[in-house]
N, C-alpha and C positions, 0 to 999 in steps of 0.2 A: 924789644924783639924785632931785629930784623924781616924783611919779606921770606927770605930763606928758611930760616927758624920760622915762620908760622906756615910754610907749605909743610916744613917737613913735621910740625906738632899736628898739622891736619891729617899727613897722611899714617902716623903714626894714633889716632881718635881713631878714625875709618879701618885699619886694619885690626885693632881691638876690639871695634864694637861688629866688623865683619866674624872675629873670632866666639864674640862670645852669641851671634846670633845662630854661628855653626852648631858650636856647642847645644844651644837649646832645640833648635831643630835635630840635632842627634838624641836629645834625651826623649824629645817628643816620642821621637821615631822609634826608639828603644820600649818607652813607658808603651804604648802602642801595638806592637810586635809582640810583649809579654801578656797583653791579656790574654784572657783564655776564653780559647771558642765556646761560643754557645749555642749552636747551629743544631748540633745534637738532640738540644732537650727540646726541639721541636716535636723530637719523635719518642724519644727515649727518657728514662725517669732515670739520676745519681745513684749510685749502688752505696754512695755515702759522700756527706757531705764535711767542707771543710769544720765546720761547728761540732760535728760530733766525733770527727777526731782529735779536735781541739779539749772537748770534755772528758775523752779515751785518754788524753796523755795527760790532764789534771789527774783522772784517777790513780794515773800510775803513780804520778811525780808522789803521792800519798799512799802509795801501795794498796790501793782500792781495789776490789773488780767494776768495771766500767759497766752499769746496766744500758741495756737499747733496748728498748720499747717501741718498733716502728714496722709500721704497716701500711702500704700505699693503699688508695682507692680514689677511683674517680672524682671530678667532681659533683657529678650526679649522685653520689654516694656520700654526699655530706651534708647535712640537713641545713637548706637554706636560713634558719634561725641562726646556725650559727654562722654563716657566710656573712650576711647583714651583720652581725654583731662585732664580728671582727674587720669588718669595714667600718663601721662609728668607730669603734675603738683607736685602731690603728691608721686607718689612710681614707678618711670620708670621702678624698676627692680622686681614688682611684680611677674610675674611669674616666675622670676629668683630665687627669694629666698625662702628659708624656715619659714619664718617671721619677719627676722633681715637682712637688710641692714649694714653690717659691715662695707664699706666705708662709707657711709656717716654718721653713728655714730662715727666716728672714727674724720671724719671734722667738726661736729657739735660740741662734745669735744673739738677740737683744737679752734675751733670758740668762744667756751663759757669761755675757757683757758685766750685765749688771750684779750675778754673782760671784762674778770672778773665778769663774769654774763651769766644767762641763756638767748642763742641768739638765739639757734636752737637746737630743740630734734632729727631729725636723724630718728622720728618713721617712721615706715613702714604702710600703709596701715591695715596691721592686728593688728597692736600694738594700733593705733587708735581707729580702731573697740573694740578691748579689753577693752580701758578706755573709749568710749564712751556709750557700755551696762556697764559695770558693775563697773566702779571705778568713784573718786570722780576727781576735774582737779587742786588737791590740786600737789604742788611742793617736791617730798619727795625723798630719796632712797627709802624707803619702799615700795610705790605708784608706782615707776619704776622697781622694781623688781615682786610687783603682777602683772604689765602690760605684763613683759616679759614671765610671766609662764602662764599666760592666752592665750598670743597670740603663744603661743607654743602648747598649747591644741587646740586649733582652728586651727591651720596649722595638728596638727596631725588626729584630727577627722575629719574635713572639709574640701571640696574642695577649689578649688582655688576661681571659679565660685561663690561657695557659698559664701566665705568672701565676696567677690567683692557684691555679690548681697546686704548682709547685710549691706555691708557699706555705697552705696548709696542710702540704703533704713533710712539708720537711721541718716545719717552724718546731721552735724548743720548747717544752712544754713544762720543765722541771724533772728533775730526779731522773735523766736519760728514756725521757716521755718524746718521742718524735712525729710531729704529725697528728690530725684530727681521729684518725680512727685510734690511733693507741689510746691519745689524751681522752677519749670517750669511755673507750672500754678500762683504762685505770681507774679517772675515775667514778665513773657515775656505770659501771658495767651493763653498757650498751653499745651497740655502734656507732657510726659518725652519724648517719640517718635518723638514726633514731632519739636522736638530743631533741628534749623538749628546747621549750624557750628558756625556762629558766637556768636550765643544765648551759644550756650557748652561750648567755651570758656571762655568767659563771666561770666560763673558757676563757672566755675574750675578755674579761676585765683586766687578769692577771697578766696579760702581755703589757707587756715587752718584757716585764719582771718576774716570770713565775719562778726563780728561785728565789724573791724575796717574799711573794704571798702566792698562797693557797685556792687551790679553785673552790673547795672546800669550804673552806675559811669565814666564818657567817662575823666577825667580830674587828673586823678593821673600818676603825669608819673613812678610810679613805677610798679604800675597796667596793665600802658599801653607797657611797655617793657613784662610785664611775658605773656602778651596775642598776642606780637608777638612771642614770643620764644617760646611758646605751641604750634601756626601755621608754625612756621617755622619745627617744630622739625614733624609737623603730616605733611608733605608735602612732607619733605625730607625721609622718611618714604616711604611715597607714601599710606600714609593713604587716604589721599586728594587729587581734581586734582587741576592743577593751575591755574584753571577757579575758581571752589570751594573755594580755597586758597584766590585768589585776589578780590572775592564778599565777604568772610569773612573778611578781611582787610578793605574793604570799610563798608560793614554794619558798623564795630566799630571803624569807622571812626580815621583807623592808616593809 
């Protein structure tokens, strides 16, 4: 190859890769431009989320009627037993992070590596919140990278508090169960406040899967190890006394 032929194969490399770095800067800029503001829920609560029209249009695709069971209330209004409970359960290191748990994405990968399949997402409590208003629970990269730029605008505008509030205000509880006060009052018929310890636990063991187990449910023994390890973990804490601790164990009959 001549010197001619290799100016003109350099400038021909150079306008390609100027091309496809346009391109990615445009899609950046696109992917970008599309999320959706969160500025609002600083002030303002979802009149409904993307998850429970997602479950509205399963029921239909079945000719169901679509139940909702949903009722907001403060945070102050949800009994700190079950707030601690569903922080062990789901995101121990919430106020630790900025909205990404990097170890445990890091073993959820290794996990999902070595089964050759999706075993565990790793999401954080706000990554959650993020695809629970606003994304579909479709399995994508693309769906996991809108999850991550939303739950980064929510950690950047929003308090810690307020995630937290949104999420047990909106999280899915089963059977068109929305949020801490419904999933109370279904089922243990009391309020969010008013959930003993054992009742909280009982909540928050079943997440992330409560339509696969019961809050209910006294007979799963996998159920019933996560609902010791949530007590153990709020004792040894000193969330709980060891009075509190061992009438919690006994109500659910561990």
């Amino acid at each position: 190859m001549n010197m001619s032929e290799k100016k003109k194969s350099r400038r021909i490399f150079w306008r390609v890769a100027a091309a496809v770095l346009a391109f990615i800067l445009l899609l950046g800029l696109v992917f970008w431009l599309t999320l959706p503001d969160v500025t609002w829920l600083i002030k303002e609560n979802p009149k409904e989320t993307a998850m429970m029209g997602f479950r509205a249009q399963q029921a239909r695709l079945k000719n169901h009627r679509a139940r909702r069971l949903w009722k907001r209330v403060p945070l102050s209004r949800i009994s700190p037993y079950l707030i601690q409970a569903v922080l062990i359960a789901e995101d121990d290191k919430f106020f630790g992070h900025e909205g990404f748990d990097w170890a445990s994405m890091r073993k959820a990968l290794e996990a999902n590596i070595s089964k050759k399949r999706v075993m565990r997402g790793g999401s954080t409590i706000t990554q959650q919140l993020a695809k629970n208003l606003f994304l579909s629970s479709e399995q994508s990269i693309w769906r996991k990278l809108r999850e991550a730029a939303i739950a980064w605008k929510l950690e950047s505008e929003l308090s810690k508090k307020r995630i937290l509030e949104l999420y047990l205000n909106v999280i899915d509880w089963g059977a068109g169960i929305y949020g801490a006060e419904a999933a109370a009052r279904f089922y243990f018929n009391c309020p969010a406040s008013g959930l003993s310890l054992g009742q909280a636990i009982r909540l928050a063991s079943v997440l992330p899967n409560p339509h696969r187990f019961s809050a209910l449910g006294a007979d799963n023994a996998r159920m019933n190890r996560k609902r010791r390890i949530i007590a153990a973990r709020m004792l040894r804490r000193r969330w709980v006394s060891q009075e509190a601790y061992d009438q919690a164990l006994s109500e659910m009959g561990l």
